[in-house]
VOZA-853539 format. One record per residue (C-alpha): x, y, z; residue in one letter. Coordinates in steps of 0.1 Angstrom, whole numbers, plus 5000, padded with zeros to 4 digits. Example, Ala and Ser with C-alpha at 12.3 -4.5 7.8 and 13.67 -1.06 7.14 Angstrom:
VOZA-853539
512349555078a;513749895071s;
This chain:
VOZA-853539
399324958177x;401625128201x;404025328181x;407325438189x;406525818192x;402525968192x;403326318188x;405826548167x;406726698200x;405726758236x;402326938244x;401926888200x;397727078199x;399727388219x;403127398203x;401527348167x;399627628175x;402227848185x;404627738159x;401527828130x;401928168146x;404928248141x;405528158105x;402628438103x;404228688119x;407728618112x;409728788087x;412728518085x;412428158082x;416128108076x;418528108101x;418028398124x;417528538164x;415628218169x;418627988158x;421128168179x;419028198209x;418527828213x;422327778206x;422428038239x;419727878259x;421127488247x;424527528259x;423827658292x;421627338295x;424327108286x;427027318306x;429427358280x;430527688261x;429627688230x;426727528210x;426527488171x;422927458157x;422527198128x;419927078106x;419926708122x;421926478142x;422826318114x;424826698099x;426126718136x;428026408132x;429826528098x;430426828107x;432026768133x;434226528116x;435026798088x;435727038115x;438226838130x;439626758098x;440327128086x;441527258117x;444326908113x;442926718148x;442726438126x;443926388088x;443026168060x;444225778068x;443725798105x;442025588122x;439025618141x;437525388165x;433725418169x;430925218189x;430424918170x;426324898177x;424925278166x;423825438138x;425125458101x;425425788103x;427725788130x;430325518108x;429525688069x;431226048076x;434325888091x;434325658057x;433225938033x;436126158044x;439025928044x;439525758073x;439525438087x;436525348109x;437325088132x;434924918154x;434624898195x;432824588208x;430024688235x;429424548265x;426224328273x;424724458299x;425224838290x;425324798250x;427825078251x;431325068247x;434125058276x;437725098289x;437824708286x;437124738251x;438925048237x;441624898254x;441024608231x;440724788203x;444324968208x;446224638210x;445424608173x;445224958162x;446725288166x;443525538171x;443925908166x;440025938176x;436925818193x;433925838185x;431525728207x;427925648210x;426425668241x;423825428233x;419725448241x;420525638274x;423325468290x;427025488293x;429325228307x;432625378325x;433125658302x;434825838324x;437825588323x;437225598285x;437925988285x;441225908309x;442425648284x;441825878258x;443826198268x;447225988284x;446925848248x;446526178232x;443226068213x;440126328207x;437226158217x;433926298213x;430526178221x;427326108198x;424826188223x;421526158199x;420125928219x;420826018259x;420026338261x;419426438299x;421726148311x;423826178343x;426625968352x;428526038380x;427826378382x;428426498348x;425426458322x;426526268291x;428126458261x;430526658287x;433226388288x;434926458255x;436126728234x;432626768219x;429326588214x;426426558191x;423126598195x;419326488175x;415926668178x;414426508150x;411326348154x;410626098183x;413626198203x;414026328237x;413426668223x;412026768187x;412427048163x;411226808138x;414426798120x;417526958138x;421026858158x;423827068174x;427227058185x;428227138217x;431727148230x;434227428252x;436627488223x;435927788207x;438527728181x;436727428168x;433327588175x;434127878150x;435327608122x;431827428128x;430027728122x;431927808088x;431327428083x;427827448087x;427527778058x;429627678028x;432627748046x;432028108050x;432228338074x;428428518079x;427428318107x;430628428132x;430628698154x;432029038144x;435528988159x;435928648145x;434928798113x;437529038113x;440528798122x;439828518093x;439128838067x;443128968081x;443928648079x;443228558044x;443528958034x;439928968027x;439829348032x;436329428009x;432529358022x;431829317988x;434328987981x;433928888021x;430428738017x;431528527994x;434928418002x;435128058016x;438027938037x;437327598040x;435727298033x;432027288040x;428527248032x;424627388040x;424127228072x;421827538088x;418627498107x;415527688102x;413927938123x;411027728127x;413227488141x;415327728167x;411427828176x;410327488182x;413727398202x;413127698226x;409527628233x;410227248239x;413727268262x;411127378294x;409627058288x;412926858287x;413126798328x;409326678328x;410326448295x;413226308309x;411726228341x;408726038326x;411225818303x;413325688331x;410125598354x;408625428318x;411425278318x;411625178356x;408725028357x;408524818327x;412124648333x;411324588371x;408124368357x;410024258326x;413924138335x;413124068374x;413323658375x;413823628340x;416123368321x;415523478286x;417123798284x;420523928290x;420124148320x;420724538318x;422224768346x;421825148354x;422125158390x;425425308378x;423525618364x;422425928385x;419525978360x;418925778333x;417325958298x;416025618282x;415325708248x;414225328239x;413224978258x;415824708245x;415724358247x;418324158242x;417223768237x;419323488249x;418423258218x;417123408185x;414223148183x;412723398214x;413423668194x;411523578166x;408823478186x;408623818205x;408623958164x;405623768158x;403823838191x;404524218186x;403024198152x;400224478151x;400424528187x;403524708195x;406024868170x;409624748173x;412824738153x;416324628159x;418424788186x;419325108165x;421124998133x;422524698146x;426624588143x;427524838116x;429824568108x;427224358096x;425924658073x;426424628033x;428024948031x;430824868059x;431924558042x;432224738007x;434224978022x;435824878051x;436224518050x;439724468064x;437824548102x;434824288099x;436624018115x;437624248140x;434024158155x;434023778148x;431723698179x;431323978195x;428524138216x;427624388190x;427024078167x;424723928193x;422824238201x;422324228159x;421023918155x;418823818191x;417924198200x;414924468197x;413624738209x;410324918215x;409425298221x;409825478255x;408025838254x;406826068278x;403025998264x;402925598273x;399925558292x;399025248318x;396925078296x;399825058271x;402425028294x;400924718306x;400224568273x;404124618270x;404624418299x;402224128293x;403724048260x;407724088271x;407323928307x;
């Protein structure tokens, strides 16, 4: 069987190793010098100010919805238009707290949202916010996106679990809007096991994150920062100051085994990155060239392309299901990410009023004739070609 992921993380025998050591010799697992360094170290990779260290992706994404929310970006009824084809996690923290999650159709041949389609989307409704996914590694013309956005006045930030390392017209992915989120857990371009962050260049929304992320207090902010909230609020004794919360939050913090691992892994991330977009070269070049059963996929668009996962996108269902059944015990595959969230059980209990917003849409085809199968830096030929002899 060719799984979707063979190790943990990159270089696993060495890094275990290393990571076994220092839970020996380490006298703090929770968050510590190992958190904050890789907040240092992950920022100046992405190229943005400020990064917020989280648990996993999956914290990233609401807290960076609550942050907004405290600091009034966005308020309780608004509406907020997200990529229709991602991850639950992406849709249930705009639902849980309030607002109305309203879906963006993708387009076919990128399976990401674009100007054509937010454009769309604000015939009908009046966003305040964007949240969008840039899906499996690529990006259609977000650039236009993040122009539409600000002449509108609408925050738009980026999910960027799953394109890490990305680069579209100069500027990697997760740089076009007001923030982005990012996933190390397990199987991603980059693991800490379980972890995310939250990078962005407003500091002001950076500090609210990090109270966020620790019940809403303030331990976790640098000195200065901890001085103006505590003048602020009139918080003048250390005593009553560790445990004075100024807004809402949760316990969103990463380990210290996990700021470890994410240090040791990010001077892999260039050779990672690399290996998935030749992977990923190589097997669509054999796969798509000549072919009339799948809808064809561009990134000739892309300066570098990060693919975290190979999708196909059938152009009947009946060759879907057949590709199911050939795949069986050969090669692991699931659905491209969660599908139309639209088509989830918990969107129609909860937001109903927007299904028929995607009444034939491309998200709603990718959903029912798509799949996908792994891409990692640890494919060998053998299996790369076993890939290819079953999809071609």
């Amino acid at each position: 069987m060719i799984k979707l992921i063979k190790s943990s993380f990159y270089n696993e025998t060495q890094t275990s190793k290393e990571l076994a050591d220092f839970i020996v010799g380490s006298t703090q697992l929770s968050f510590g010098p190992q958190c904050e360094k890789f907040e240092s170290k992950f920022s100046e990779y992405q190229e943005r100010l400020e990064c917020v260290f989280l648990n996993s992706g999956s914290s990233a994404n609401l807290a960076i919805i609550q942050a907004m929310m405290n600091l009034g970006y966005i308020q309780k009824g608004d509406k907020v238009g997200f990529s229709a084809l991602t991850w639950s996690t992406n849709v249930m923290p705009l639902i849980e707290l309030g607002l109305e999650a309203v879906p963006i159709d993708v387009e076919l041949d990128t399976l990401n949202a674009s100007s054509k389609m937010l454009t769309k989307t604000l015939g009908k409704h009046d966003l305040k916010m964007v949240f969008l996914t840039n899906l499996l590694g690529w990006a259609d013309d977000i650039d236009k996106i993040a122009d539409l956005c600000k002449s509108k006045g609408i925050h738009m930030v980026e999910d960027n679990c799953e394109s890490l390392g990305t680069v579209y017209k100069g500027k990697k992915l997760g740089n076009y809007g007001l923030a982005s989120t990012f996933s190390f857990y397990v199987g991603h371009h980059m693991s800490t096991i379980e972890g995310g962050a939250i990078c962005t260049d407003d500091h002001k929304l950076a500090t609210m994150i990090r109270l966020v992320r620790a019940h809403g207090w303030d331990r976790n902010l640098q000195i200065k920062e901890q001085e103006n909230i505590r003048k602020e609020y009139r918080v003048n004794s250390t005593f009553y100051s560790r445990y004075t919360f100024y807004d809402l939050g949760y316990n969103l913090r990463p380990t210290e085994m996990a700021g470890f691992l994410g240090n040791g892994q990010l001077q892999y991330l260039s050779e990672i990155i690399a290996k998935r977009e030749s992977n990923y070269k190589r097997i669509a070049s054999a796969i798509f060239r000549g072919s009339d059963k799948y809808y064809p996929l561009k990134i000739d668009h892309l300066d570098t392309f990060s693919n975290f996962a190979v999708p196909i996108i059938c152009k009947k269902v009946e060759t879907r299901d057949e590709l199911v059944n050939k795949c069986a015990d050969t090669i692991e595959i699931r659905p491209v990410v969660g599908g139309d969230m639209t088509e989830q059980p918990f969107y129609k209990k909860y937001m109903q009023q927007y299904v028929e917003d995607m009444d034939g849409s491309n998200a709603s085809l990718v959903h029912r004739q798509g799949l996908y199968f792994g891409n990692n830096p640890e494919l060998n030929d053998k299996e790369i070609e076993a890939i290819i002899d079953i999809f071609k």
